[in-house]
VEXLUMFI-417002 format. One line per 4 residues: number of its first residue (from 0); their letters; for each residue y, z, x of N, C-alpha, C, CB. Coordinates in steps of 0.001 Angstrom, whole numbers, plus 500000, padded with zeros to 6 digits. Glycine has a CB too. Layout:
# VEXLUMFI-417002
NUM = A = Y Z X Y Z X Y Z X Y Z X  ...
END
This chain:
# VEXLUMFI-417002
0 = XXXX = 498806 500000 500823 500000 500000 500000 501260 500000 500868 499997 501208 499063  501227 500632 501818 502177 500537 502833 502548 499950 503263 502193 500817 503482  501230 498636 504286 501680 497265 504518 502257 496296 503634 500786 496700 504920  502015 496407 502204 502655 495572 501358 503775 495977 500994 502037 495295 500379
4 = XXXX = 504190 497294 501059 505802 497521 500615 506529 497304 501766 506228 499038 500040  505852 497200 503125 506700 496332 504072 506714 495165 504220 506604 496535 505099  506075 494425 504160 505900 493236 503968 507153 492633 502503 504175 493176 503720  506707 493418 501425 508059 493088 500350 509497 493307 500590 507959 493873 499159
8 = XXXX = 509793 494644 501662 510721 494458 502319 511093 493802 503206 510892 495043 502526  510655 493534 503922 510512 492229 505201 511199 490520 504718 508417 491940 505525  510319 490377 503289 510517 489299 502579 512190 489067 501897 509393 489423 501520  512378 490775 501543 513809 490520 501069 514838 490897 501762 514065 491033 499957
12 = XXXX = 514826 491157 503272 515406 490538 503940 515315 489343 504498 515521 491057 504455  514469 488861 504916 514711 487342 504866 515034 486411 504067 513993 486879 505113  514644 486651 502744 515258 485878 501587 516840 485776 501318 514700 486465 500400  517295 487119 501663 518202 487434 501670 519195 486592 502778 517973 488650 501702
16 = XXXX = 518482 486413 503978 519434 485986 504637 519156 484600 504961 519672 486780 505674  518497 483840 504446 517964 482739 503971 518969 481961 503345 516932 483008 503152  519196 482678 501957 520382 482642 500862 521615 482809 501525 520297 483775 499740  522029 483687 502439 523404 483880 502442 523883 482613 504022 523747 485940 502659
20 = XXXX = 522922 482417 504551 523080 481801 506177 523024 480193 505989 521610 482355 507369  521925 480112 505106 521705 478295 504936 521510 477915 503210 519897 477671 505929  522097 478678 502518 521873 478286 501246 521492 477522 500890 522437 478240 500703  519942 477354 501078 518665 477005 500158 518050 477813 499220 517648 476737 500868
24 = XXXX = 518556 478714 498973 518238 479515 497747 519228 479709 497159 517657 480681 497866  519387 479607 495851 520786 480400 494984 520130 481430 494360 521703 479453 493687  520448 482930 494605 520378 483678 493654 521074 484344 493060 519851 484154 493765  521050 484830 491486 522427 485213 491247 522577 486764 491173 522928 484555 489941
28 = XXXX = 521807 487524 491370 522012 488970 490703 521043 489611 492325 521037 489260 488556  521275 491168 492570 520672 491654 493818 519206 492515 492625 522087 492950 495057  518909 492045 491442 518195 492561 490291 517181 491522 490599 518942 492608 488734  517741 489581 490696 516885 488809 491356 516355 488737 492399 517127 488094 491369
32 = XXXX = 517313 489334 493340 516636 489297 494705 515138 489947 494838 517580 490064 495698  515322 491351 493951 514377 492489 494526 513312 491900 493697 514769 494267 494270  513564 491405 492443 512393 490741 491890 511632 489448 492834 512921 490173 490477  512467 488844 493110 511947 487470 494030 511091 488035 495299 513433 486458 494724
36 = XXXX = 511537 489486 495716 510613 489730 496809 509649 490084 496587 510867 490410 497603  509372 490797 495550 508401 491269 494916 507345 490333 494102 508991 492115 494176  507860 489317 494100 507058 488778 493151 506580 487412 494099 507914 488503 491611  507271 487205 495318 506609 486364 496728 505457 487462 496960 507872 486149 498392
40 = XXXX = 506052 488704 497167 505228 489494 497688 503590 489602 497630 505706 490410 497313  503766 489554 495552 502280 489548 495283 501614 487817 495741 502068 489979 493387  502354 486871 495116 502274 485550 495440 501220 485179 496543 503579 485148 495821  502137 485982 498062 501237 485693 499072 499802 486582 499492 502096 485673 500125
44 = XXXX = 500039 487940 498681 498876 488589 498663 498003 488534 498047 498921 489396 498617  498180 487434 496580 497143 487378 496200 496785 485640 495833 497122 488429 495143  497560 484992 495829 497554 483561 495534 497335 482522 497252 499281 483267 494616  497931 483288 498090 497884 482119 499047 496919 482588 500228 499446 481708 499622
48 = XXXX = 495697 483300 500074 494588 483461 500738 494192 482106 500265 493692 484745 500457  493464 482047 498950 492762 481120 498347 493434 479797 498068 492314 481659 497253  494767 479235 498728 494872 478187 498993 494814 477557 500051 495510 478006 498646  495308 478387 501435 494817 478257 502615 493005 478107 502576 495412 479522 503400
52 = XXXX = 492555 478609 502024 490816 478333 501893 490456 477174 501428 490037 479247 500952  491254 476894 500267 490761 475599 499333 491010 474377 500331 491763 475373 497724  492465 474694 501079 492926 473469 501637 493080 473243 503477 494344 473339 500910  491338 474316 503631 491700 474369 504981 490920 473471 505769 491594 475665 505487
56 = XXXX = 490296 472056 505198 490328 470795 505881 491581 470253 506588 489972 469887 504977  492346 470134 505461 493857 469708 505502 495007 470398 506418 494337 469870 504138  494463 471547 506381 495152 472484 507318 494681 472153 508899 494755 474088 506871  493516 471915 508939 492695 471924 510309 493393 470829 510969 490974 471648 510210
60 = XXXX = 493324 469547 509974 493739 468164 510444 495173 468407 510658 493438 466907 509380  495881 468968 510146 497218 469101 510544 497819 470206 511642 497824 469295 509362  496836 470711 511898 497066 471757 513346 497639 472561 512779 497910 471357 514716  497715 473556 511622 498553 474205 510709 499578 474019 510694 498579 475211 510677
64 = XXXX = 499580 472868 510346 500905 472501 509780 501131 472595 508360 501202 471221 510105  500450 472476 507510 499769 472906 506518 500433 473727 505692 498755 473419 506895  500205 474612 506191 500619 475763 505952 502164 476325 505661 500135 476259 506873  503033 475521 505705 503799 475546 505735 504528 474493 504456 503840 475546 506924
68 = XXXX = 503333 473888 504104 503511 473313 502774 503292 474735 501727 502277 471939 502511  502557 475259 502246 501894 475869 500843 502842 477235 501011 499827 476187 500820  503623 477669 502203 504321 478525 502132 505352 478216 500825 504825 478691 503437  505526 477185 500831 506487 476247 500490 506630 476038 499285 506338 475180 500988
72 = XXXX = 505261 475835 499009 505101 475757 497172 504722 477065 497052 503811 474611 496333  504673 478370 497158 504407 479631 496752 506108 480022 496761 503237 480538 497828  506633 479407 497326 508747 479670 497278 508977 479048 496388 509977 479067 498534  508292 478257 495818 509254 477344 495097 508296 477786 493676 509376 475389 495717
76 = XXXX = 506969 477978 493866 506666 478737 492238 507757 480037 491927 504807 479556 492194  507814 481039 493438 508476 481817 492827 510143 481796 491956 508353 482527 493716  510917 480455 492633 511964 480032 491899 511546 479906 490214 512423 478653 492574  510740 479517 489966 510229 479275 488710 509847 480454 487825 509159 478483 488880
80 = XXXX = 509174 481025 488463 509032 482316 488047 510116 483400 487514 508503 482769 489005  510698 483287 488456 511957 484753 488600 513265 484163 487644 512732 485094 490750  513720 484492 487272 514641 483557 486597 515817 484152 487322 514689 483556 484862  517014 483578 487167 518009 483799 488690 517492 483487 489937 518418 485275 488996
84 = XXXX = 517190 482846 490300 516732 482408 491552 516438 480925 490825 515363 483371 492337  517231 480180 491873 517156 478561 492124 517156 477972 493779 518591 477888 491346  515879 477069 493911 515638 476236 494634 515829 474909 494100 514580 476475 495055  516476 473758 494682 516911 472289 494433 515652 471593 494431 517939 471649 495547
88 = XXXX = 514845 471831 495695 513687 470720 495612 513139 471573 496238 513689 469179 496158  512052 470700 496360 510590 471274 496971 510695 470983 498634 509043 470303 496205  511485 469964 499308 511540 470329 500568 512615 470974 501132 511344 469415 501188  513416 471443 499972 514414 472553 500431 513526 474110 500169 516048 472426 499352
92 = XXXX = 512469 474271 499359 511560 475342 499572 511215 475560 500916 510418 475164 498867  510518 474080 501653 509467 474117 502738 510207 474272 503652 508549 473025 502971  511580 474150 503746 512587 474547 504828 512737 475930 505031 513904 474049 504557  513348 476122 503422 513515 478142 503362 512351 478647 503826 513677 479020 501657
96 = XXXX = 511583 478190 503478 509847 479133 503502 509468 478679 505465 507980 477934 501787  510245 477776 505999 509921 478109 507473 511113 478756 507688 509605 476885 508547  511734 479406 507536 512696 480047 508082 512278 481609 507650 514127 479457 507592  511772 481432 506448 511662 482909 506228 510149 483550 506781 511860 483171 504543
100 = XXXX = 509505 482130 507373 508426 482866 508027 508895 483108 509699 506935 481922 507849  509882 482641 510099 510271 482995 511464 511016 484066 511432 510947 482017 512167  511993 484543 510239 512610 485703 510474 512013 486936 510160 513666 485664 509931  510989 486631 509049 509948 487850 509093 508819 487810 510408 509032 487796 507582
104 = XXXX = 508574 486938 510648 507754 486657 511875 508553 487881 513222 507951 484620 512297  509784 487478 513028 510558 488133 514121 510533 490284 513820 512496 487223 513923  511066 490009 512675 511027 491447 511937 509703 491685 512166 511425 491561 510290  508910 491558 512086 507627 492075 512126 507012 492394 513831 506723 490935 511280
108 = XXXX = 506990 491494 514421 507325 491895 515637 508163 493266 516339 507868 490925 515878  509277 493584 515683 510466 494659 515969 509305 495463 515721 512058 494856 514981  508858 495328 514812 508263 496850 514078 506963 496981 514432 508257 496965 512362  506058 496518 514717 504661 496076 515178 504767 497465 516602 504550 493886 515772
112 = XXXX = 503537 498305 516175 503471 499064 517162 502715 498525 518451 502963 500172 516670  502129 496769 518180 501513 496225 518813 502235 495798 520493 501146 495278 517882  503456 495831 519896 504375 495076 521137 505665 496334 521474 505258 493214 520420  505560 496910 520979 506310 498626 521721 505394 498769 523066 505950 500507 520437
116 = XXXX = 506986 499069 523710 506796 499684 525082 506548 501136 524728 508111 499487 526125  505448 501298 525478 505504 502840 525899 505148 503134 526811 504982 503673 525316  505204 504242 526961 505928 504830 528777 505205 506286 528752 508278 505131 528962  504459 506769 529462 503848 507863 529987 504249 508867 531363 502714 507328 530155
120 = XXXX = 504522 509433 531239 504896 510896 532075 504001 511880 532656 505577 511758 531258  503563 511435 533421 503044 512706 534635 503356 513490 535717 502333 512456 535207  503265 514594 535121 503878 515761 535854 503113 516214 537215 503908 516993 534852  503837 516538 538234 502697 516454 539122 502889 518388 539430 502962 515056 540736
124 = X = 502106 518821 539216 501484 520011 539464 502098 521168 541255 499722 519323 539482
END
């Protein structure tokens, strides 16, 4: 539960700055925003396992590139979904949706106890 309420936060900051930096998203209310993250949120946790699966010939052949379609159409269902929130087209999705996987990509990294320095202290006696 944890990883996913970061992950939903993660999302709405990037959405967020997605919208305000390269406006490919219009949203109108910060009521849409939190919904739009939330509702990518479940999107990718529960909808885009099983399209990456269905379509991972297509993915293979494209060196995952792929993937970045389907980021793409899971952004652009959620425009549909959420009401206040508008995307123009579908390759203005696949744009937002690589951007918002590099800035969460990045955020996630910050926070990842995987890539923290740490530093040890021995006392010498």
């Amino acid at each position: 539960m944890v990883k996913f309420l970061t992950s939903v936060i993660i999302y709405a900051i990037a959405i967020f700055m997605v919208s305000w930096l390269f406006d490919l998203i219009a949203i109108e209310s910060p009521g849409a925003w939190i919904v739009a993250s939330l509702v990518l949120g479940v999107l990718n946790a529960l909808v885009r396992p099983l399209l990456v699966l269905i379509t991972l010939p297509l993915t293979i052949l494209t060196l995952g590139l792929f993937t970045l379609v389907i980021n793409g159409a899971l952004l652009y269902l959620m425009a549909a979904i959420v009401s206040g929130v508008e995307i123009e087209s579908f390759w203005r999705a696949v744009l937002a949706a690589l951007l918002i996987t590099i800035i969460s990509a990045v955020m996630n990294a910050l926070i990842s106890d995987r890539y923290k320095i740490k530093f040890h202290i021995h006392r010498r006696d």
